[in-house]
N, C-alpha and C positions, 0 to 999 in steps of 0.2 A: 561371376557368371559369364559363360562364353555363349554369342548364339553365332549357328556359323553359317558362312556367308553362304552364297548360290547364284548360281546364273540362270537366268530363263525368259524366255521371250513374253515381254509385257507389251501390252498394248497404252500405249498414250492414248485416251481418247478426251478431245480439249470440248468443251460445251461453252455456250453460254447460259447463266441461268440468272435470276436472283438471290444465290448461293444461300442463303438463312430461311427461301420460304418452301411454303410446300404448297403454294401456288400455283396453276396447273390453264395451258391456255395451247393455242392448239398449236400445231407444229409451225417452224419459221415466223412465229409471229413473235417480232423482234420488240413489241413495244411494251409488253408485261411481263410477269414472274412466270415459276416455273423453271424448277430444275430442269437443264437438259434440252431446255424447246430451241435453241440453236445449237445443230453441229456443226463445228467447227473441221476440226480432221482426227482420221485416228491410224496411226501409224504403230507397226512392228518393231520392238527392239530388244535386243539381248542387254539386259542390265545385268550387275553386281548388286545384290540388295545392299543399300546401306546402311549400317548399324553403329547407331552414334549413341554418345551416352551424352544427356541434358546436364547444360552448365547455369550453375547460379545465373538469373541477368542481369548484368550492369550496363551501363553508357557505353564502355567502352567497344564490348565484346558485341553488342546489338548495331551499336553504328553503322554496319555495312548495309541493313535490313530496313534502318528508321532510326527511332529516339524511345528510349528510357527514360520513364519520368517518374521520378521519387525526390522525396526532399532531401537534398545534398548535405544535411546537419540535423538527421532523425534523433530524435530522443533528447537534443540540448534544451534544457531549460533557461531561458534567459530572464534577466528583468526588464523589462520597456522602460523608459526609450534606449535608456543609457548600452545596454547590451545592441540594441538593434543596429546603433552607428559603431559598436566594436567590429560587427558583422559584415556591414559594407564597408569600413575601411580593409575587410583581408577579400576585397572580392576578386584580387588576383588569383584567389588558391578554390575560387567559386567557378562553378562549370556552366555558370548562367549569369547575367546580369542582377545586378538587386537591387531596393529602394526600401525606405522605410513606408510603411503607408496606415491607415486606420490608425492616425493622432500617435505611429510611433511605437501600435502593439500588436503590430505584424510585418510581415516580410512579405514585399513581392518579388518574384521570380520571375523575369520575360524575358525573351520568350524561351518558355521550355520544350517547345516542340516548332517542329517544320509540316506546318500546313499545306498540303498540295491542292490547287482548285486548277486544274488541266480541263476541263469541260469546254473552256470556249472552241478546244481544238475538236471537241465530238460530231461525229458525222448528223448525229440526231439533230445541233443547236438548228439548224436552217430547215427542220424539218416540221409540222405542227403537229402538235401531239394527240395520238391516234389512243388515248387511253378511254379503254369501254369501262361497264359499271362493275363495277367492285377491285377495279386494280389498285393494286396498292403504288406502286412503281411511281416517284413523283421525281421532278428534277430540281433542281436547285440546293443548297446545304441542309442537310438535317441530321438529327440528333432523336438517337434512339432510345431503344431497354432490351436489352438480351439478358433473360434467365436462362442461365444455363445449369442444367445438372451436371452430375461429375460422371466421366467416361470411366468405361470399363478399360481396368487394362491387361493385358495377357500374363497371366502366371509365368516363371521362370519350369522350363522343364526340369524331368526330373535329372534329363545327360547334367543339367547344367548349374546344378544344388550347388558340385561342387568347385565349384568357381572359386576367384580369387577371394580372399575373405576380406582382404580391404575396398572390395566396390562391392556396396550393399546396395540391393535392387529393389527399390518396390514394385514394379511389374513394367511392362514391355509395352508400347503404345505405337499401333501398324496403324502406317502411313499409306492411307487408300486412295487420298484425294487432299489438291493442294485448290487454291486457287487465288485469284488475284483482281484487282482495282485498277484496271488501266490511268482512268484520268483522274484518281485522287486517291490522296492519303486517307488511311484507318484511322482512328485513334478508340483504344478500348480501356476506357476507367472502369475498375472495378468498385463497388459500392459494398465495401466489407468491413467491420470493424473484427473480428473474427479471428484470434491467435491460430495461425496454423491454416490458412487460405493459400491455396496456392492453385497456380493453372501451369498449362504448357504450350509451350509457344515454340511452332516450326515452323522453319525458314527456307526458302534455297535463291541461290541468284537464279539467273535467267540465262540457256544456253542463245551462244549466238543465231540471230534469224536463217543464217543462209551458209555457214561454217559445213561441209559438209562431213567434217572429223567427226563432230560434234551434232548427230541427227537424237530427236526427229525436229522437226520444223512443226508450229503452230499459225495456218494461213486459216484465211478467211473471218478471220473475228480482228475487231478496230482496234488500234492502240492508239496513242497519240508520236508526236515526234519532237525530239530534242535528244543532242549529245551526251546530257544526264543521263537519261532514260533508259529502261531497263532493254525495252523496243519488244518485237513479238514471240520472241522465240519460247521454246517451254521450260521447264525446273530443269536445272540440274543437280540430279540427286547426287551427282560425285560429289559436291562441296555444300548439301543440304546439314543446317545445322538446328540443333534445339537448345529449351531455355527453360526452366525454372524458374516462372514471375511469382512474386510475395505479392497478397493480398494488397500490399499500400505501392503496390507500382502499376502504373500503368502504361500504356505500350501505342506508339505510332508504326501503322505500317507504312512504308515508303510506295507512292504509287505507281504500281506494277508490278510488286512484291511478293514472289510469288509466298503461301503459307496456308497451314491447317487452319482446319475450322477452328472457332475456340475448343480447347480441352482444356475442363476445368478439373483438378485432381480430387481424388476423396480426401477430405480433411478427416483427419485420426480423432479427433476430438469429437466426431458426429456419432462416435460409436457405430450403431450398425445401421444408423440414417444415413440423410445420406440429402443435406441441406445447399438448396442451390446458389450459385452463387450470381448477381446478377451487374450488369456491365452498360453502362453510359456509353453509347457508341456516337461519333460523330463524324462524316463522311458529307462529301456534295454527291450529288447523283445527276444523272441523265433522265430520256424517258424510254432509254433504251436499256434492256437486258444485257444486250450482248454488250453492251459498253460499260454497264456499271459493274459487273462480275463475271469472269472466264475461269471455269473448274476445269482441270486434266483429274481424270479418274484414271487409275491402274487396273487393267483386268488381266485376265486369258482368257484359251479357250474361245477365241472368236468373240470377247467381248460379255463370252456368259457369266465369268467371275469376277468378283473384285478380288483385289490381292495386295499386299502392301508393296509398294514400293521402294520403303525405306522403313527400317524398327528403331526405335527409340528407345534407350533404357531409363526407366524412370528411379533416381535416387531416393535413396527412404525418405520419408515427408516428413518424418520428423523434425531432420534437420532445417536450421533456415541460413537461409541467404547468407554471406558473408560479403556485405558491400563496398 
């Protein structure tokens, strides 16, 4: 299946919000939820859409974006203890540290992910918190629950049936809206025991803040600072990439990272249900919006439409991951 490319002036328009709620507070009040209630800037630009097709996710292929977390020796049955000191003696050819632990009849792995807590650098910490009744918006670390159902995703047209027959599609997934976590890392564990779970997982770096090759520029909303760091500029869809995560993997985003909301896929096995899949989130927070979540929405039309940015092919679900 071919979709073919286009040029056309999109608009970047960068928000602040509490990107998962539908919280609602009045305009520039920076201290609660509320998709949208800080604008940031929204600039004109002639893009390329970009049309990428999703790759299985591993360690390696996510690394620029964060960490892949799955168990690096799925499916080996060992017998305790004797097998567990086989294990950590090969822990040169292991992608994590390990140890025996629980009397010898389990394996620890640490650490498997890079935790980001960037907040002391938030403009909010020196500020007292101006939260009214019913905000949700709290600072310090926490650990959540997203249910999420499964997105629709766009039919192959009909120009494009006849596509190559060795890239099988299960449908097209438009990239409307990216967004990111300036002062801390994602992490999203899914809670599925579930043959045939899977989500998708989009990514892009971050264009440079001030590059004028490379426009548009995202001012007015907080980032933190460091040589690491992604710094404030918006996606760049030229080198925005996607990922096919399995049910028993779970996923850090790097903080400032830009990426889609979750999209969780239909699993084939729900028949013509259509069973949510839901997700252990853990993140520090502020008590500021604009610093805990920054969305760029793609539109036209002066901002009346949204449009995708960037399309994703999604591979048939049937197949799983090759790790």
């Amino acid at each position: 299946m071919t979709i073919p490319s286009y040029s056309a002036p999109i608009q970047f328009a960068a928000f602040s919000s509490t990107c998962c709620s539908d919280e609602k507070v009045k305009d520039g009040d920076n201290t609660g939820g509320g998709s949208g209630t800080t604008r940031g800037t929204s600039t004109n630009v002639s893009v390329e859409v970009k049309v990428v097709t999703a790759q299985p996710l591993t360690r390696d292929n996510f690394s620029p974006f964060g960490d892949a977390i799955y168990n690096p020796r799925p499916g080996r049955r060992w017998d305790p203890p004797a097998a567990a000191t086989k294990v950590i003696a090969d822990q040169a050819n292991l992608p994590f540290p390990v140890n025996a632990a629980n009397q010898g009849t389990a394996l620890r792995y640490a650490p498997v992910s890079n935790l980001q807590d960037l907040t002391a650098q938030a403009p909010s910490r020196n500020v007292p918190s101006a939260l009214g009744e019913g905000r949700t918006v709290v600072g310090g670390p926490t650990m959540s629950m997203f249910v999420c159902s499964s997105r629709q995703l766009e039919k192959p047209g009909d120009d494009n049936a006849a596509g190559s027959k060795s890239e099988q599609i299960e449908g097209v997934f438009p990239v409307k809206i990216l967004e990111r976590h300036p002062y801390t890392s994602q992490t999203f564990i899914p809670l599925s025991s579930t043959p045939g779970t899977k989500y998708l997982i989009v990514v892009a770096p971050t264009l440079p803040q001030s590059d004028p090759a490379n426009p548009p520029v995202t001012v007015g909303l907080p980032v933190p600072k460091g040589e690491t760091l992604p710094g404030a500029g918006m996606p760049d869809l030229s080198r925005l990439q996607a990922f096919v995560s399995e049910g028993f993997q779970a996923v850090t985003y790097a903080a400032g990272t830009w990426h889609a909301p979750m999209v969780v896929l239909r699993n084939p096995s729900d028949g013509e249900g259509d069973e949510p899949l839901s997700f252990v989130v853990y993140q520090s927070n502020t008590t500021s919006a604009a610093e805990n979540c920054q969305e760029v929405v793609f539109t036209v039309g002066n901002g009346k439409e949204e449009v995708a940015g960037a399309k994703v092919k999604v591979p048939l679900l049937k197949e799983k991951s090759k790790l």
